[in-house]
C-alpha positions as CSV (number, residue, x, y, z in Angstrom):
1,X,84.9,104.7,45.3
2,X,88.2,104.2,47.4
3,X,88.7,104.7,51.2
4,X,90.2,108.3,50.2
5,X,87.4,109.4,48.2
6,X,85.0,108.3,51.3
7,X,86.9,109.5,53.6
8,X,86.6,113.0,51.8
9,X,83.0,112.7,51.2
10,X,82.1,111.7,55.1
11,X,84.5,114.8,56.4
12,X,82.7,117.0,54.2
13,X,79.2,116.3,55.1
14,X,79.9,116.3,58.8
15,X,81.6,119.8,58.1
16,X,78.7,121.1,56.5
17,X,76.3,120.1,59.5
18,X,79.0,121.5,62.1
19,X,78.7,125.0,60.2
20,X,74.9,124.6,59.8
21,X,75.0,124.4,63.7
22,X,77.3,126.7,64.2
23,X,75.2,129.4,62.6
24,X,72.0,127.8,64.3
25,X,73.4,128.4,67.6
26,X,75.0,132.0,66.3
27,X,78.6,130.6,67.4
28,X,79.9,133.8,65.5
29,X,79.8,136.0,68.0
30,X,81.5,133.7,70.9
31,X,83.8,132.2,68.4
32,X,84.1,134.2,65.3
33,X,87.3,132.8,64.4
34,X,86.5,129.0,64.9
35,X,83.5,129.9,62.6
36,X,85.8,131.1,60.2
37,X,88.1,128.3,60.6
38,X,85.7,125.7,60.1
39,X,84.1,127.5,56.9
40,X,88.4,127.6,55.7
41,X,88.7,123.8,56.1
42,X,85.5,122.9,54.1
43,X,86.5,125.7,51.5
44,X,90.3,124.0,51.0
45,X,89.1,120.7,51.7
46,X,86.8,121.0,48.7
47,X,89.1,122.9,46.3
48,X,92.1,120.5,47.5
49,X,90.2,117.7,46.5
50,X,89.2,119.4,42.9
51,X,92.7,120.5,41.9
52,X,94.1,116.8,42.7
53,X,91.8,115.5,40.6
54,X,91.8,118.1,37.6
55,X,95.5,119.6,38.4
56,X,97.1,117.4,40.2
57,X,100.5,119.6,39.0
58,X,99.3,122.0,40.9
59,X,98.5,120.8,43.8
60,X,101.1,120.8,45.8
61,X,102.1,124.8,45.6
62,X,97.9,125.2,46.5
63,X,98.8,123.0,49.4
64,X,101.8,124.8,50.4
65,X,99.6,128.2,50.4
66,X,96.5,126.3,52.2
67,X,98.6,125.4,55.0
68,X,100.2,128.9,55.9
69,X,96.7,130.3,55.7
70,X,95.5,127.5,58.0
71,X,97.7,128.0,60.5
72,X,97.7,131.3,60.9
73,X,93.6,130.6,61.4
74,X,94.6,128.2,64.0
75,X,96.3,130.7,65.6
76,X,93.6,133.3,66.0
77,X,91.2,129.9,67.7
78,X,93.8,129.7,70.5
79,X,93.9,133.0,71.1
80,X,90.4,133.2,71.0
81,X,89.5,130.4,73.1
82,X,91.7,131.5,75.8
83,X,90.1,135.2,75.8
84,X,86.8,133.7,75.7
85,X,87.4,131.6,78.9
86,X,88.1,134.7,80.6
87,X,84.4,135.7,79.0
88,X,82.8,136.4,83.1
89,X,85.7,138.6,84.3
90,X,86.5,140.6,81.2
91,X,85.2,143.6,82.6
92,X,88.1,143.8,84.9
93,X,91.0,143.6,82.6
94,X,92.2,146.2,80.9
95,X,92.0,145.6,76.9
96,X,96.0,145.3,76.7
97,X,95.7,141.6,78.2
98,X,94.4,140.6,74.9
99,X,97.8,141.7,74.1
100,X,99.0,139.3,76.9
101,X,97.5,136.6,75.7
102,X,98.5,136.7,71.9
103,X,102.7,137.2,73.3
104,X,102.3,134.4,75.5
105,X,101.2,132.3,72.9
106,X,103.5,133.2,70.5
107,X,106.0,132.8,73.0
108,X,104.7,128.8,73.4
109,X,104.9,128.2,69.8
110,X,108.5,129.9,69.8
111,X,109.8,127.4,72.6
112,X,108.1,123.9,71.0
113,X,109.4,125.2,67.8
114,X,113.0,123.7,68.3
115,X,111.4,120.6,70.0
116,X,109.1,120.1,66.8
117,X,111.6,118.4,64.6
118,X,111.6,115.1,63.2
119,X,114.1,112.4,61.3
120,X,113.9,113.1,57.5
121,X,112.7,116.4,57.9
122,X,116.6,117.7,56.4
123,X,116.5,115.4,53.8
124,X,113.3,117.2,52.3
125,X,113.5,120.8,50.6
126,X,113.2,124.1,52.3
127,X,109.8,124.8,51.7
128,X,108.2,121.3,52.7
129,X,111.0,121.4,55.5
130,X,109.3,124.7,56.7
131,X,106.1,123.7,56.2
132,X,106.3,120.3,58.2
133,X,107.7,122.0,60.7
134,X,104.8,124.7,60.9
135,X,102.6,122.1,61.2
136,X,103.8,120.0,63.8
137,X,104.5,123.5,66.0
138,X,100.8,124.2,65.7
139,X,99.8,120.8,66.2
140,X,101.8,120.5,69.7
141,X,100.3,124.2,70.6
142,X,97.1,123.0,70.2
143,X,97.1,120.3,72.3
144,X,99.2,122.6,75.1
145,X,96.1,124.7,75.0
146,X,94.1,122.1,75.2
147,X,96.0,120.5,78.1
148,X,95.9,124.1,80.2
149,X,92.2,124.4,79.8
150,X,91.4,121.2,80.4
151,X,93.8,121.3,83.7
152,X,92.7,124.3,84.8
153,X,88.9,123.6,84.2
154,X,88.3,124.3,87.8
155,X,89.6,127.0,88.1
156,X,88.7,128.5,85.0
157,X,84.5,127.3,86.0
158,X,84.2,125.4,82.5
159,X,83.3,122.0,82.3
160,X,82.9,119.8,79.1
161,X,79.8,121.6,78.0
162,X,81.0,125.0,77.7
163,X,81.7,125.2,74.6
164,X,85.7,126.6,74.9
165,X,86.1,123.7,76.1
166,X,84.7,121.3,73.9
167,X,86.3,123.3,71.0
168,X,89.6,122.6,73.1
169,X,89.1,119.1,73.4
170,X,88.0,118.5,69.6
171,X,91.3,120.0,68.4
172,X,93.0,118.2,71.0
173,X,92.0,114.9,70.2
174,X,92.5,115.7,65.9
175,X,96.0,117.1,66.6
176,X,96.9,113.8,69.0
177,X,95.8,111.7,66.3
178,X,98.0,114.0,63.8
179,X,101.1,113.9,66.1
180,X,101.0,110.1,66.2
181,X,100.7,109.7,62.6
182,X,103.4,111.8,61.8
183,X,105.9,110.3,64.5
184,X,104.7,106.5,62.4
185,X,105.4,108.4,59.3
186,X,108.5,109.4,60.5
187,X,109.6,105.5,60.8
188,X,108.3,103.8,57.4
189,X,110.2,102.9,54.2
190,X,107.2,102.2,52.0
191,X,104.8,105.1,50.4
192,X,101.8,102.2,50.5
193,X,102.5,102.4,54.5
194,X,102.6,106.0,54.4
195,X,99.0,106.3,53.0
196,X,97.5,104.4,55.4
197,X,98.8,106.3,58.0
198,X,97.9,109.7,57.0
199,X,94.1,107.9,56.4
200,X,94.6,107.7,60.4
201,X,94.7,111.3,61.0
202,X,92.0,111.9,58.5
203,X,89.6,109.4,60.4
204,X,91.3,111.2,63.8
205,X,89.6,114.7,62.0
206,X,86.6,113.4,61.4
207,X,85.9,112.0,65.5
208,X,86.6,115.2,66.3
209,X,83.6,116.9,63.8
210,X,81.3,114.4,65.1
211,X,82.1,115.4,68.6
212,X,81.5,118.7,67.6
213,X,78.1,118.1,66.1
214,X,77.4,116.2,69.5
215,X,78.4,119.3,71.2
216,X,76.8,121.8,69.6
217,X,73.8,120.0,68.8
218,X,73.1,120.8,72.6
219,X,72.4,124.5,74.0
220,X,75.3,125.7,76.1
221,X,74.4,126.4,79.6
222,X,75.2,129.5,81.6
223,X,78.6,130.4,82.4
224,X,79.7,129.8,86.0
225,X,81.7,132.7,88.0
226,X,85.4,132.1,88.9
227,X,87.0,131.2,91.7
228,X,87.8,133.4,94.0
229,X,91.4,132.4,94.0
230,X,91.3,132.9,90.0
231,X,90.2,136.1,90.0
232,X,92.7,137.0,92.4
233,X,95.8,135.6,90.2
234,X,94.0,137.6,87.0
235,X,93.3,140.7,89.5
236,X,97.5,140.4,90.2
237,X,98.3,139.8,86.2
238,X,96.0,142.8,85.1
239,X,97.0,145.1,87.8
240,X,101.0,144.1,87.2
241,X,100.2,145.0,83.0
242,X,98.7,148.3,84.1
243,X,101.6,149.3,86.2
244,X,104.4,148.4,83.8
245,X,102.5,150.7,81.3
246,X,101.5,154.2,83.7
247,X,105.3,153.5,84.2
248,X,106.6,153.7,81.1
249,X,104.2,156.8,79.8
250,X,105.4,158.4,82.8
251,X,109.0,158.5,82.1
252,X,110.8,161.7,81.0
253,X,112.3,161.8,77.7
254,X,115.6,162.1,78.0
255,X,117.1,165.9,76.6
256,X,118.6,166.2,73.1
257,X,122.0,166.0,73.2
258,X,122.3,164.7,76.8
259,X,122.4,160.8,77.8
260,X,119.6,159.7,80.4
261,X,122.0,158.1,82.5
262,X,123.9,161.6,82.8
């Protein structure tokens, strides 16, 4: 069995315990889309492996689907983790912040998106140009996110056992280890070299579903309140969203046939 084969085997295991333990601890109903995440990633992890080996000519268009369906799951676990950090002073926002929070990070991923390019990437084709490109975007989102809840931990009352955090912190770590490869890859000549790289970001993967089995292995404890200082910025956010919008269902339509300026 090669290091590739093993390396496939071991990921998939530890997968399967992290789901087993996400169910266990009934993660679903914090975390819904992680759950679903995870469950993806063993699904296409499992099927990619299959179809290399039985049709390998086929791989690469399944590969090219898996990823835009990935991403678009990894995605929804940003915008979920940052709702769910706001989990002890929902009450008080009003549901468009949701809303807020999906814009804003759309809004992230549309500003690193011209800062996610790398050498080479116009000497591929369109699609793997795109789809590189995707990828790294996500991956430097991820660890922005990561970055922001990790710096405003204090603020935010999470520590490294509530488990938005530890979520965070697992991506974090997988998508600095996928960053670096791809920065190496970006540099070598030979395929052989090339290999052994993207073995680093597998083994990068597979720290970070240990970690997780760590993490949730262990009951979470009981959310602390904010600060008072944080719910005074998220008091000023939620109360400047509700204005724009009483102002904007209060304006008159303008008359038919009239300009509103006139």
């Amino acid at each position: 069995m090669n290091l590739d084969s093993i390396l496939w085997l071991s990921g998939s295991v530890v997968e399967v315990a992290v789901v087993g333990l996400l169910f266990y601890r009934r993660a679903w109903r914090l975390l819904p889309f992680f759950c679903l995440y995870i469950l993806w990633t063993l699904f296409s992890d499992v099927a990619g492996f299959m179809m290399i080996h039985l049709h390998p000519a086929n791989y690469l268009n399944a590969y090219l689907a898996e990823t835009v369906i990935d991403s678009v799951l990894q995605l929804g676990v940003l915008v979920e983790l940052t709702w769910s950090v706001l989990r002890p002073f929902r009450a008080s926002l009003p549901g468009s912040f949701l809303l807020i929070i999906c814009a804003s990070i759309l809004i992230l991923g549309g500003i690193i998106w011209p800062l996610s390019t790398l050498p080479g990437f116009d000497k591929l084709g369109q699609e793997w140009h795109l789809l590189l490109h995707l990828q790294r975007t996500i991956t430097i989102l991820r660890i922005a996110i990561f970055l922001a809840l990790a710096g405003c931990s204090r603020l935010l009352s999470i520590g490294w056992r509530d488990r938005e955090l530890q979520v965070a912190t697992g991506l974090g770590f997988y998508s600095l280890g996928s960053l670096t490869t791809t920065f190496l890859q970006s540099h070598q000549t030979f395929a052989t070299q090339y290999v052994h790289l993207n073995e680093v970001a597998v083994v990068s993967y597979l720290i970070s579903l240990l970690y997780w089995v760590v993490c949730f292995a262990q009951k979470e404890p009981e959310r602390q309140p904010f600060t008072p200082r944080m719910e005074s910025l998220l008091l000023s956010l939620a109360g400047g969203a509700r204005t724009t919008r009483i102002a904007l269902a209060a304006r008159p339509e303008p008359k038919p046939g009239r300009h509103p300026d006139l």
